[in-house]
N, C-alpha and C positions, 0 to 999 in steps of 0.2 A: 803505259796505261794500266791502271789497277783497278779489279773489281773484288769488292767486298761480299761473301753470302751469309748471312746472317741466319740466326732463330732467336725468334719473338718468345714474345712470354706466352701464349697460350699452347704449347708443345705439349701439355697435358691431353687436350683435344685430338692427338695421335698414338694415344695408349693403345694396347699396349708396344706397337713396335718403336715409338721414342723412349721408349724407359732406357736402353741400351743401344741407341741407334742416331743418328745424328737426321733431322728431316729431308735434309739435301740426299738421302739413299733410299728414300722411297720410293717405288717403281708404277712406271703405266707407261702405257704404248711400248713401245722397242727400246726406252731408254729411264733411267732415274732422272730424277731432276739435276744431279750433278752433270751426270753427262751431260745434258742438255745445254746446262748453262757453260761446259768446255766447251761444247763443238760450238757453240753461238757467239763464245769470245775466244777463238783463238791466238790474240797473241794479246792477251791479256795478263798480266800476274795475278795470283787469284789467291785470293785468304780466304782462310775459315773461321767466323767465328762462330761456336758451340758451346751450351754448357760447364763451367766446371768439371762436374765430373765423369764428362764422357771426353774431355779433352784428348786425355794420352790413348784411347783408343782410337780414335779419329787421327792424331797424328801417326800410330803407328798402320791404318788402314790404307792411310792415304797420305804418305810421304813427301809427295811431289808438290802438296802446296804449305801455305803457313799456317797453322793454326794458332788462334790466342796471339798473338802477338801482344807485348804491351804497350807499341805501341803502330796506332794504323793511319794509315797514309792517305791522302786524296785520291778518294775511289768514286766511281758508279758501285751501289749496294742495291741488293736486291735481296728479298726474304725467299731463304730456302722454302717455302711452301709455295710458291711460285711456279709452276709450268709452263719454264721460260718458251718464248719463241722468238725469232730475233722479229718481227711484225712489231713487236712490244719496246723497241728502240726508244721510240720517241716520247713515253710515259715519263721520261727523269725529268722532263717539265714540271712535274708537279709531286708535292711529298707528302708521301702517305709509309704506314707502317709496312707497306709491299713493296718501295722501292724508293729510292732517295738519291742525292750526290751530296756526300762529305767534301766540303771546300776543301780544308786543311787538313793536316795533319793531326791525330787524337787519340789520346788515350783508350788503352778498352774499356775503361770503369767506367770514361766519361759516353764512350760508343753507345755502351750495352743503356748506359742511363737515358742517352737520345733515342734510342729504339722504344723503353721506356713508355716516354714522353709523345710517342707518337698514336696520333690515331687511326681508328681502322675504319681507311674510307672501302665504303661498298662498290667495287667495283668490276661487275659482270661482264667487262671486255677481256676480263683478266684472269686465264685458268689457273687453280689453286689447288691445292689439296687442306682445307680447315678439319677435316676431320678424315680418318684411315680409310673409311669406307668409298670415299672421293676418287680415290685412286681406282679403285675396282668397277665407278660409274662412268669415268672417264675415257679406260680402255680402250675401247671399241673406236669413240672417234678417234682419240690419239695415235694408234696401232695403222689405222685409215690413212691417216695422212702423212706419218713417219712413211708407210711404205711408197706412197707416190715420190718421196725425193730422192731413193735410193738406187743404185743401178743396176736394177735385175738382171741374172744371166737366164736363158734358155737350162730348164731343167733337162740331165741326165736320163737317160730309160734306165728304170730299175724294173725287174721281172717280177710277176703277179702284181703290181701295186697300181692302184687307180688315182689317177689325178684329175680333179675334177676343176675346171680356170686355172688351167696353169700359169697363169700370164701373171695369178696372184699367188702365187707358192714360191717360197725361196728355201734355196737346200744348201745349207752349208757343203765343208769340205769334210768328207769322212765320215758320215753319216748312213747307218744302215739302216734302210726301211726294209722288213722283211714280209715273207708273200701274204696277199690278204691284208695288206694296210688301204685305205681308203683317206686321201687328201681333199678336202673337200672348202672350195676357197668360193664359194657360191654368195656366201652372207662378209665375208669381208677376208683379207690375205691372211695364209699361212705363211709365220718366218719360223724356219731352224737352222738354229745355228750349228757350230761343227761340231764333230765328235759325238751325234745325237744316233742314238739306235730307239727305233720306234718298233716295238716286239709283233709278232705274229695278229694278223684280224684286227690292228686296231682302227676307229676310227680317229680324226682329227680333222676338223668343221672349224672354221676360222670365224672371226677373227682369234686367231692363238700365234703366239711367240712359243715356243722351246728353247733355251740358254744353253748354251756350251755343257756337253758330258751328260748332259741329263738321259733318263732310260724310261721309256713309255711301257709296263708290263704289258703283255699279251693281252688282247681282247678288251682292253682299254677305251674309253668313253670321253674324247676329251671336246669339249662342246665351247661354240664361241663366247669371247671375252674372257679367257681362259692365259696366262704369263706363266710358266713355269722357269724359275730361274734355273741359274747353273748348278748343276752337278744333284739334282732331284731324282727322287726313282719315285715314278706315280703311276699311279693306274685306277681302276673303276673310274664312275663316273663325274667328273669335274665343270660345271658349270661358272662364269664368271668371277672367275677365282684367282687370286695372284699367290704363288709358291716362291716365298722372295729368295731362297737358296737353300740347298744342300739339305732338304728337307724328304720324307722319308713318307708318302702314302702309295706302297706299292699293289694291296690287294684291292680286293673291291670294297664298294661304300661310297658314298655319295659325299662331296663336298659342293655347296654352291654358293655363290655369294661372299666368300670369303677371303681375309687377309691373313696369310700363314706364313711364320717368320720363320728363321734359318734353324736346323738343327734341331727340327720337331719331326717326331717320330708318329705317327698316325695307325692305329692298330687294324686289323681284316675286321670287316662288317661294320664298323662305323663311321655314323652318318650325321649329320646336320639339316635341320628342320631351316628354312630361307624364306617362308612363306610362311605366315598364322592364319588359326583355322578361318577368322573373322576376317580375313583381307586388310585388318589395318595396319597405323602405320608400325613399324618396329619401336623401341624404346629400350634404347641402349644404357647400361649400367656401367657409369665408368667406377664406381666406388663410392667418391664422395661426392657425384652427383649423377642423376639419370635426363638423358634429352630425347627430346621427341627427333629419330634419324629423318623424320620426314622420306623414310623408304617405306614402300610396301616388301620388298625383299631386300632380304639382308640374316647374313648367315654367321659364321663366328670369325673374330679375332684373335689369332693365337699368337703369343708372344715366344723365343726363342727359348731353344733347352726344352722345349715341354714336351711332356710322351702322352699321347694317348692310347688305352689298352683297347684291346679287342672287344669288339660289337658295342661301341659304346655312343649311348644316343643324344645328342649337341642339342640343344634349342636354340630357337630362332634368337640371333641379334644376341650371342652369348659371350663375353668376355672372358680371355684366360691371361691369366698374366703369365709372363717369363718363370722357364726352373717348376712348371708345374706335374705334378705327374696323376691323372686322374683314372678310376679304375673301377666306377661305381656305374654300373650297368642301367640304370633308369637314366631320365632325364637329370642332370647335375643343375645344380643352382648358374644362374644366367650370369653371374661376377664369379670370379673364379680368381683370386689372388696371387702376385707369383709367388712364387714357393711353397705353394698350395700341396698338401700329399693328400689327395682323396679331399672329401670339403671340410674337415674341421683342420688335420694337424698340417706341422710343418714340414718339410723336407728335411734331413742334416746337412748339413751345409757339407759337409767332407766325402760323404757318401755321393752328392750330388755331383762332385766335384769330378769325383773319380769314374762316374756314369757317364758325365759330359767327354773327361780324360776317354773314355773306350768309345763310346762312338766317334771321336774325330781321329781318333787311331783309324780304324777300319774306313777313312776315306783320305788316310796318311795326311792329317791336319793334328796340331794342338793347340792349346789356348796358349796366346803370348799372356806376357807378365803381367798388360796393360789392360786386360780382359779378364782374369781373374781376379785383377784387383777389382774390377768395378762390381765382378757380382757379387767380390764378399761385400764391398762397400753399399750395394743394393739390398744385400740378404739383412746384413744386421737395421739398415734402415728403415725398411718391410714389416720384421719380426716386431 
């Protein structure tokens, strides 16, 4: 039995974290959409197809399946923007560009040409993510109903720390809560995974995940609808917000509403605006084009590699693209391109390179061969 996961042609509509990212790695509730669709076909063989030129990162991220193949076999396919659940079994009755069955055997030229040629029926039985922001709206139920099917243990006693519905708190193995932390699972479950140290006074109000290795600073604000991926060092105040990994807001400052991608560095005192003065709706800048988000909140999108410096103020519904470094203490223009240096010039690409080179040192990671190729191949694209 083979299943196919596919991306469509509107990937643009998930900037900035597809610029470098395959859509099947976008996160909500307890799990990505990849996971999702392993644990719901286990003994399934599972292909990828992506992109061109995010291919060889995708293969080297994720080894254990096929990517690109030239040629694909009689599968169940389903569009990685999909929030699979196995409920949704019985949809390959009907073919739409969210989910279909390949009879035969087929080319990728001819695959990618039938995806194509498909149309996007509307269909609201079927959770999705069409745009980044999706993920972050979804959250809460998602997070909800992952935690009903999994098999909670009886929490540990740890000294000075307040658990507040324990029944909805899950504590990994190896995790240090230290005195004056506050678990608070009233509005929906706490999950942390292992290896998690949650610093002195802090709170955490569910619904919130915490991912492997990650570090919660002292006095820490992390408020529900709230995913911090692995290996993050965060603190101040965090509202409905997804930290997809290895990303870096350890002082205080507000983040709300937002999608923050791997490897961004976040400076002390800066903050993002999630709400406009006028209560309406946000109106998002993808570049070369602006949509109404149909949100009343909504906060920034940051793309990977990007630093932001200290005290630095985000407006509402602000795009950053990937490789950006901004440093300009007012409100910054709401597009913000990647390789963006401050709002007019570029980055160096070599300087850039070498910045990215030293922070994944200090968390004992480097770029593979397959990741540097794509952001030179991104930078001179951009430029």
């Amino acid at each position: 039995m083979n299943l196919i996961i596919y991306e469509d042609y509107l990937t643009e509509q998930i900037k900035p974290f597809s610029i470098n990212h395959a859509i099947f790695e976008i996160k909500t509730g307890l799990y990505s959409n990849l996971e999702r669709f392993v644990n719901s076909f286990p003994n399934y063989k599972i292909y990828l197809v992506v992109r061109d030129e995010i291919e060889d990162v995708v293969r080297y991220k994720f080894p254990q399946f096929i990517v690109n193949p030239k040629v694909l076999p009689s599968a169940k396919c389903i569009n990685s923007k999909v929030v699979w659940s196995k409920d949704y079994i019985n949809l390959f009755s009907k073919e739409s560009l969210l989910y279909f069955i390949n009879e035969s055997s087929i080319t990728i030229d001819d695959f990618n040409r039938k995806v194509k040629s498909l149309k996007y029926r509307k269909d609201d039985s079927v959770i999705k993510i069409d745009y980044i922001w999706d993920a972050i709206y979804l959250f809460n139920e998602l997070i909800i109903n992952d935690f009903k099917k999994i098999d909670n243990k009886s929490l540990k006693k740890y000294d000075d720390v307040k658990f507040i519905k324990s029944n909805l708190i899950h504590i990994g193995e190896n995790v240090t809560l230290k005195p004056g932390v506050i678990i608070d699972a009233s509005n929906g479950p706490v999950f942390i995974k292992d290896n998690v140290t949650i610093d002195l006074g802090s709170l955490v109000q569910g619904p919130v995940l915490i991912d492997n290795n990650s570090y919660i600073s002292l006095g820490a604000k992390i408020r529900g609808g709230t995913l911090i991926g692995p290996n993050c060092k965060i603190g101040g105040e965090i509202i409905n917000s997804i930290f997809h990994g290895k990303s870096n807001k350890v002082h205080d400052g507000f983040i709300g509403h937002s999608y923050i991608g791997e490897w961004v560095n976040i400076g002390a005192g800066t903050n993002n605006s999630n709400l406009k003065n006028n209560y309406s709706n946000v109106k998002f800048d993808f570049g070369k084009k602006i949509i109404d988000s149909k949100k009343i909140f909504l906060g920034t999108m940051i793309g990977d590699f990007s630093r932001i410096s200290i005290s630095t103020s985000i407006n509402t519904g602000t795009y950053i693209g990937i490789g950006t470094n901004i440093f300009n203490h007012s409100f910054n223009k709401k597009y913000v391109a990647s390789f963006s240096w401050g709002n007019i010039e570029k980055v160096d690409f070599d300087k850039f390179i070498k910045t990215c080179s030293l922070a994944l040192q200090r968390r004992d990671c480097q770029l593979h061969d397959s990741e540097l190729k794509l952001l030179n191949y991104l930078y001179k694209k951009m430029i």
